[in-house]
C-alpha positions in Angstrom: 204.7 158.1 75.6 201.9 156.1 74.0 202.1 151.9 74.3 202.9 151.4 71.0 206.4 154.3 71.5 207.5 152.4 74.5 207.5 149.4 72.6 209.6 150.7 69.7 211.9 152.3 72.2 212.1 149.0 74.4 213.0 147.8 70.9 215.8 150.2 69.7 217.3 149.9 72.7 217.2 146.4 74.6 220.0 144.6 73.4 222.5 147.5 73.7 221.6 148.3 77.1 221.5 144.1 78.2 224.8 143.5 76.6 226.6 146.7 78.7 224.7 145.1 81.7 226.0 141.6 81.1 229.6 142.8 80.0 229.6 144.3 83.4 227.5 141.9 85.6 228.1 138.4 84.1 225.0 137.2 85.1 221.5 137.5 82.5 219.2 137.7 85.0 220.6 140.9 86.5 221.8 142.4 83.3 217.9 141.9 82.2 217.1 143.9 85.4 219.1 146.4 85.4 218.1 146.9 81.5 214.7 146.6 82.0 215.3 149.5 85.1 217.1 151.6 82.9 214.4 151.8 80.2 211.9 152.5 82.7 213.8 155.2 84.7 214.0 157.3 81.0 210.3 156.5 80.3 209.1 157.7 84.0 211.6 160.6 84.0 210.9 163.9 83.0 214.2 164.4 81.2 214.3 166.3 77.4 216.8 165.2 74.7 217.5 167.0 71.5 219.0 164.3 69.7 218.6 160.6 70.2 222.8 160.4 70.6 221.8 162.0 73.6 219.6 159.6 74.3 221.3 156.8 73.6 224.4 158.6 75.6 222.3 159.1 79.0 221.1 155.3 78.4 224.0 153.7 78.5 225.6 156.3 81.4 222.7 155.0 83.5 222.7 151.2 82.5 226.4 151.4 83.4 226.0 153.2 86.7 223.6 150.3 87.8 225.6 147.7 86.7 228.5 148.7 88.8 226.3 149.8 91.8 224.8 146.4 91.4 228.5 144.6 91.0 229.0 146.4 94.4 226.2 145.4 96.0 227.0 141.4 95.0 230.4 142.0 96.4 229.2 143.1 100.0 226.6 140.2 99.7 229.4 137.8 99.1 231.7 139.3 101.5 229.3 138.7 103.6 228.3 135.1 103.0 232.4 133.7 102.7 232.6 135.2 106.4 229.3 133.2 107.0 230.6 130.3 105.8 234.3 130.7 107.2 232.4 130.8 110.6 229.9 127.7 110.0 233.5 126.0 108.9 232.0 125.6 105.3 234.7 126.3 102.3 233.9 127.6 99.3 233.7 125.9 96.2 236.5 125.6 93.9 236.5 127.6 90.7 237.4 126.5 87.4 239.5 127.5 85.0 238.9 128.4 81.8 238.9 126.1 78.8 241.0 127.0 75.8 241.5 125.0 72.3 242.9 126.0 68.9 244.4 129.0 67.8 244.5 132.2 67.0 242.0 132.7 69.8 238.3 132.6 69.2 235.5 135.1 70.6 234.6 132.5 73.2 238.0 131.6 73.9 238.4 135.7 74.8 234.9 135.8 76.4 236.4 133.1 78.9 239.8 134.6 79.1 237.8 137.9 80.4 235.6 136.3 82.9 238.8 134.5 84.1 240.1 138.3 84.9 239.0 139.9 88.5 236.5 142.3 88.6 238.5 145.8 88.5 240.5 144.5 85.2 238.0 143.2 84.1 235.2 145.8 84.4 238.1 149.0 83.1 239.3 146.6 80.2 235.1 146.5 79.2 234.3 149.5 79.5 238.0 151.0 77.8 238.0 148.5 75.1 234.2 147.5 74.2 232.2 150.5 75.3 234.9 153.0 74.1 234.5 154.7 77.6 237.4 157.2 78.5 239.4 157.3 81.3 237.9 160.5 83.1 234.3 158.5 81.9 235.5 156.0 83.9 236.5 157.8 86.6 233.5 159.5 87.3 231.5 156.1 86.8 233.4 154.5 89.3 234.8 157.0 91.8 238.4 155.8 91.2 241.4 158.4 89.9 242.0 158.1 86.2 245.7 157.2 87.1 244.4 153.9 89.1 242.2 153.2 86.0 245.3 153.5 84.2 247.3 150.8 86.3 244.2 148.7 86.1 243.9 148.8 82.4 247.2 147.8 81.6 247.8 145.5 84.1 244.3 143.7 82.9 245.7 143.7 79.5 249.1 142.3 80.4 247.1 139.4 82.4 243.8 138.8 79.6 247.5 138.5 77.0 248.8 135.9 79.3 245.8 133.9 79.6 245.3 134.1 76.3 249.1 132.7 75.4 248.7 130.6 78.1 245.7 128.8 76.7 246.4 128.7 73.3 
């Protein structure tokens, strides 16, 4: 690929790839990352598409796969560091809530709901409701059994509609 068709792809493709990153990871700086690695792992590979669905397809397979191996890799990190600080007698900090006003409920009102959600709900109602992701998808994403993926959708859903009533 010449300069100038790395830059239109980088183009066509950003903003796609960083929102599934920061659906996923909830943090910029990582969803830039693992955007910016996903780009460059189509560019350097030797791969051949037909179509640019495909393309677009294996791009967002891949910035999904890093996202979640990158979600697992924070939770071992902070496994790690609350054990730390349990030993060192250090607490952690407490979290806040989220902040609802008005009604019916606003994008940012079910932005916060979301992050509110843990990380299983909250990662199977993303991918099942915003990325349009099936549950075998899923399941080979994640490694989980489409039944579990089930439990975790509805169950997310159940709690994000409590939040959301809660808040309102």
């Amino acid at each position: 690929m010449t300069r100038q068709e790395i830059t239109e792809f980088y183009r066509t493709h950003h903003r796609r790839l960083y929102n599934i990153s920061l659906r996923i990871l909830r943090d910029s700086d990582e969803a830039e990352e693992v955007m910016q690695d996903t780009i460059m792992k189509y560019i350097t590979s030797p791969g051949s598409f037909s179509s640019s669905a495909q393309v677009s397809a294996w791009l967002a397979r891949t910035c999904i796969r890093a996202s979640i191996d990158r979600l697992r890799r924070r939770h071992t990190r902070d496994a790690f560091l609350e054990d730390y600080a349990r030993e060192q007698g250090l607490g952690p900090e407490p979290a806040e809530g989220p902040s609802f006003a008005g009604e019916p409920p606003g994008i940012e009102q079910i932005r916060s709901a979301m992050d509110a959600l843990q990380e299983p709900y909250r990662l199977v109602l993303n991918l099942v409701l915003i990325e349009g992701l099936d549950y075998g998808e899923i399941a080979a994403l994640t490694g989980r059994k489409e039944t579990t993926l089930r439990s975790l959708y509805a169950r997310g859903r159940q709690k994000l509609i409590d939040l959301l009533k809660k808040n309102i």
